[in-house]
DRENVEX-364188 format. One record per atom (N, C-alpha, C): x, y, z; atom name; residue in one letter. Coordinates in steps of 0.1 Angstrom, whole numbers, m for minus. Atoms other than C-alpha are relative to their C-alpha. Example, Ala and Ser with C-alpha at 12.3 -4.5 7.8 and 13.67 -1.06 7.14 Angstrom:
<node px="9" py="m12" pz="0" atom="N" rest="A"/>
<node px="123" py="m45" pz="78" atom="CA" rest="A"/>
<node px="9" py="12" pz="0" atom="C" rest="A"/>
<node px="m9" py="m11" pz="0" atom="N" rest="S"/>
<node px="137" py="m11" pz="71" atom="CA" rest="S"/>
<node px="m8" py="11" pz="8" atom="C" rest="S"/>
***
This chain:
<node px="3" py="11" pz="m9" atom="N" rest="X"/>
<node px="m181" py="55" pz="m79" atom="CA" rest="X"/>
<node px="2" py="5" pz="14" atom="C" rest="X"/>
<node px="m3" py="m4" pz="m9" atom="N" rest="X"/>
<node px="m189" py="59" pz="m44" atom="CA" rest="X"/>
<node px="8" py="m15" pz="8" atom="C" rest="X"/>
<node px="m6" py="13" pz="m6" atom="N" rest="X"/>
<node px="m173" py="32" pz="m17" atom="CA" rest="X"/>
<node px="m2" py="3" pz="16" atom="C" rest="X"/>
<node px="4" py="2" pz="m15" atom="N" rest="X"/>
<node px="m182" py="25" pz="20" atom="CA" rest="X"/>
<node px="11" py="m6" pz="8" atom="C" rest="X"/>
<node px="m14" py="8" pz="m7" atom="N" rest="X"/>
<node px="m147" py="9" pz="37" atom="CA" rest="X"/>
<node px="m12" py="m8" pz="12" atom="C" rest="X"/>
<node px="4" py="1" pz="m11" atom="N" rest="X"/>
<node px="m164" py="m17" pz="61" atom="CA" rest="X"/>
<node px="6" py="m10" pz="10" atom="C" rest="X"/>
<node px="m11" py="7" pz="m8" atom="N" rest="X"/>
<node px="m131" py="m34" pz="75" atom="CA" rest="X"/>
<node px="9" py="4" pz="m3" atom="C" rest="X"/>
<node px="m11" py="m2" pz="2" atom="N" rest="X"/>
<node px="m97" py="m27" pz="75" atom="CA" rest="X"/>
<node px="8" py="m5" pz="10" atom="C" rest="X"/>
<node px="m15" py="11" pz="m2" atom="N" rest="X"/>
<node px="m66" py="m49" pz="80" atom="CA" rest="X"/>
<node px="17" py="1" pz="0" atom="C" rest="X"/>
<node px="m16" py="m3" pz="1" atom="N" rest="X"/>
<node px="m32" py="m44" pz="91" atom="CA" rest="X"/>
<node px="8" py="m5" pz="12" atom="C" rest="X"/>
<node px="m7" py="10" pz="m4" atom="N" rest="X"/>
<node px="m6" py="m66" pz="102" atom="CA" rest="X"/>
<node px="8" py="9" pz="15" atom="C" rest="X"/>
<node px="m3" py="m5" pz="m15" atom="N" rest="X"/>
<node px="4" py="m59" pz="140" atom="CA" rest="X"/>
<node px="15" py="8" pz="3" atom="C" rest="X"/>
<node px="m12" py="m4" pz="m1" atom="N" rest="X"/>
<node px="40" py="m48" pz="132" atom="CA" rest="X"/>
<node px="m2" py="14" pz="m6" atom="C" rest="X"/>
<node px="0" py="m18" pz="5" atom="N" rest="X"/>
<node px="28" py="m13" pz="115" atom="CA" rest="X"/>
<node px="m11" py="3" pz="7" atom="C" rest="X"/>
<node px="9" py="m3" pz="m6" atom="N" rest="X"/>
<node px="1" py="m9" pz="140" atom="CA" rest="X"/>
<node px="7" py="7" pz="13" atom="C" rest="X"/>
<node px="m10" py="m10" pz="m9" atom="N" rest="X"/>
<node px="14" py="20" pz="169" atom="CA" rest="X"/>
<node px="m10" py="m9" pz="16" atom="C" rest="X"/>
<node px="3" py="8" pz="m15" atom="N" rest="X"/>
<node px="11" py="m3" pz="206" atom="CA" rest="X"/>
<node px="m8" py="10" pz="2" atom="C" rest="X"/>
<node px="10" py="m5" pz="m10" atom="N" rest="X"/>
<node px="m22" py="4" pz="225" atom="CA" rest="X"/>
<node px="m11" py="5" pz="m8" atom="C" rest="X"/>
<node px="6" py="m6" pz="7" atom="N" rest="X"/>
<node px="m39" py="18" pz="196" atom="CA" rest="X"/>
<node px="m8" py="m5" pz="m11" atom="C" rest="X"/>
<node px="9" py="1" pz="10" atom="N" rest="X"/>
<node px="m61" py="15" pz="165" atom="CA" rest="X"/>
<node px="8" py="3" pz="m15" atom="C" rest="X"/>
<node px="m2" py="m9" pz="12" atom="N" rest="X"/>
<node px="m39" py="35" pz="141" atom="CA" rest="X"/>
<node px="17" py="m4" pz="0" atom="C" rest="X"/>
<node px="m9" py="6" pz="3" atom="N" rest="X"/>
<node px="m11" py="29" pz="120" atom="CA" rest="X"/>
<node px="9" py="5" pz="m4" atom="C" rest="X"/>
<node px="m12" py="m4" pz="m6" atom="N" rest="X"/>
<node px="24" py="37" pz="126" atom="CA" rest="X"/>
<node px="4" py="4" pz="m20" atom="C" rest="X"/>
<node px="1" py="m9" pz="11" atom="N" rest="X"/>
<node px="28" py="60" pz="87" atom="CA" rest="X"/>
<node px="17" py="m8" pz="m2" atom="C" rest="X"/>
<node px="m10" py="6" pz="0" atom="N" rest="X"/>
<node px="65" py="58" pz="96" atom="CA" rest="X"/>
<node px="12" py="m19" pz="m6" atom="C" rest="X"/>
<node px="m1" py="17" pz="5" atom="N" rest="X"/>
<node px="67" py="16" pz="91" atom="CA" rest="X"/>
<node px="m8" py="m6" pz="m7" atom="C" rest="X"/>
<node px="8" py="m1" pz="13" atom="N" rest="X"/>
<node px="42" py="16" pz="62" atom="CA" rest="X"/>
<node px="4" py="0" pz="m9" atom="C" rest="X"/>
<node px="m6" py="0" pz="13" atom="N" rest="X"/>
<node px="54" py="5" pz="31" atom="CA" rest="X"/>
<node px="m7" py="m3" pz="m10" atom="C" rest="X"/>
<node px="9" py="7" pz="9" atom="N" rest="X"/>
<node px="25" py="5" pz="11" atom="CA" rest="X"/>
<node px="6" py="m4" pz="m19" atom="C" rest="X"/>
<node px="m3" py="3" pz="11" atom="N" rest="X"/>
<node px="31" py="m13" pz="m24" atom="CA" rest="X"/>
<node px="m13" py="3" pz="m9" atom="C" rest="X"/>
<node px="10" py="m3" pz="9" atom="N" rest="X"/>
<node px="11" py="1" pz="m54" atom="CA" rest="X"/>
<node px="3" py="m7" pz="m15" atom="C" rest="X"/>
<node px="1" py="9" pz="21" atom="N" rest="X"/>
<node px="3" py="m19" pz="m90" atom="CA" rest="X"/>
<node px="m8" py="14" pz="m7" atom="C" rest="X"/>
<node px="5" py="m12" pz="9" atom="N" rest="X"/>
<node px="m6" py="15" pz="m115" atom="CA" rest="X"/>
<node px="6" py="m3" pz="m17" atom="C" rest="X"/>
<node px="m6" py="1" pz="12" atom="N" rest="X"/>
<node px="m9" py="6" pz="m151" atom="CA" rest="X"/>
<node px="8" py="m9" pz="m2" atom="C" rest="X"/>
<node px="m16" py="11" pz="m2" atom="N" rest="X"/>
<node px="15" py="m27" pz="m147" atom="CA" rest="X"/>
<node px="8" py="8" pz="2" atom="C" rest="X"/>
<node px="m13" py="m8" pz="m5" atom="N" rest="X"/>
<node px="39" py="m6" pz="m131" atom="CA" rest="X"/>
<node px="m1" py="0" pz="19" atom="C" rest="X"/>
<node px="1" py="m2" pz="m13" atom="N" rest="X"/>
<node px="47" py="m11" pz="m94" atom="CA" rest="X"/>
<node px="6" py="11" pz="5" atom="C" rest="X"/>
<node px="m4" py="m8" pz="m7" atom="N" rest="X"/>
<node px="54" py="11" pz="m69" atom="CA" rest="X"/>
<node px="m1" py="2" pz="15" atom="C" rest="X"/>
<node px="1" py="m2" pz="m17" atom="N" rest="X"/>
<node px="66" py="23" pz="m33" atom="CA" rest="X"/>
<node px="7" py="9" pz="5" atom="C" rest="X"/>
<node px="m11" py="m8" pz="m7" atom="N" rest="X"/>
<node px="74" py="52" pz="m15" atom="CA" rest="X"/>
<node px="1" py="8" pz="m10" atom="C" rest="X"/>
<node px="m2" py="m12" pz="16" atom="N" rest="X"/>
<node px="67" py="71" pz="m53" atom="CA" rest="X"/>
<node px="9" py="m3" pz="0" atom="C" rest="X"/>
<node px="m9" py="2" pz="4" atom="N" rest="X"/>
<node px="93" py="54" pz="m63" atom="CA" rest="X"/>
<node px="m4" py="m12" pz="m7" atom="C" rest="X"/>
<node px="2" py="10" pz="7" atom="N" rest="X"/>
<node px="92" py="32" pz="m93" atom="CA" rest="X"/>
<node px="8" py="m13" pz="m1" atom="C" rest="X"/>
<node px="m4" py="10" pz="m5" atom="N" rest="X"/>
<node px="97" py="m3" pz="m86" atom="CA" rest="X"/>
<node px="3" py="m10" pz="m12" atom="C" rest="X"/>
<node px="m7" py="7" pz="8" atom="N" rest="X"/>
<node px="103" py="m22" pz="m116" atom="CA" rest="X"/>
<node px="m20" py="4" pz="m8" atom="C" rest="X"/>
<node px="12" py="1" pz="9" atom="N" rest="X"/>
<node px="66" py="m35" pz="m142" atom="CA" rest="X"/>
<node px="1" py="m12" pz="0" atom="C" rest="X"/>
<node px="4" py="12" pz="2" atom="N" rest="X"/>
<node px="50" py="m66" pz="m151" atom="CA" rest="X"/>
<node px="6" py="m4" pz="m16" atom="C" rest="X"/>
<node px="2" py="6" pz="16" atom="N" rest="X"/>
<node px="56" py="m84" pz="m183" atom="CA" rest="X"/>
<node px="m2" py="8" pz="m10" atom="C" rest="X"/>
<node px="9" py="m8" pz="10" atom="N" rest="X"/>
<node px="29" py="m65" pz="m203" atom="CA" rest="X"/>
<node px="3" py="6" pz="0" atom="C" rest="X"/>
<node px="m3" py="m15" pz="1" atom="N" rest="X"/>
<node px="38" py="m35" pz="m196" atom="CA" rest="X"/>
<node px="9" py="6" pz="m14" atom="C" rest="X"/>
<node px="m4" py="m4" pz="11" atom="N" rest="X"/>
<node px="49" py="m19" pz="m229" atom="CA" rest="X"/>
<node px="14" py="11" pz="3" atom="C" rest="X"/>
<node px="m11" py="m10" pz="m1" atom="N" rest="X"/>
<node px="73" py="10" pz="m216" atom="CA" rest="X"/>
<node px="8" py="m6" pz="16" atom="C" rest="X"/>
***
């Protein structure tokens, strides 16, 4: 699959004053893999389903 990004959104507190771009440091992205959360590659707990 290819993919074209043709917006992106980010809340004004991880965004670096005066700029466009976004402060890595205050980024806490949260990821769902497999019913399994995560942040920071660190495993955050799972959903329900999740069998393991």
């Amino acid at each position: 699959m290819e993919v074209d990004v043709q917006r992106v959104h980010a809340h004004s507190s991880i965004v670096l004053p005066g700029t466009n771009h976004i402060d890595t440091a205050r980024w806490n992205p949260l990821f769902y893999v497999f019913r399994h959360y995560f942040g920071d590659a660190v495993d955050l707990g799972k959903t329900f389903r999740a069998e393991h």
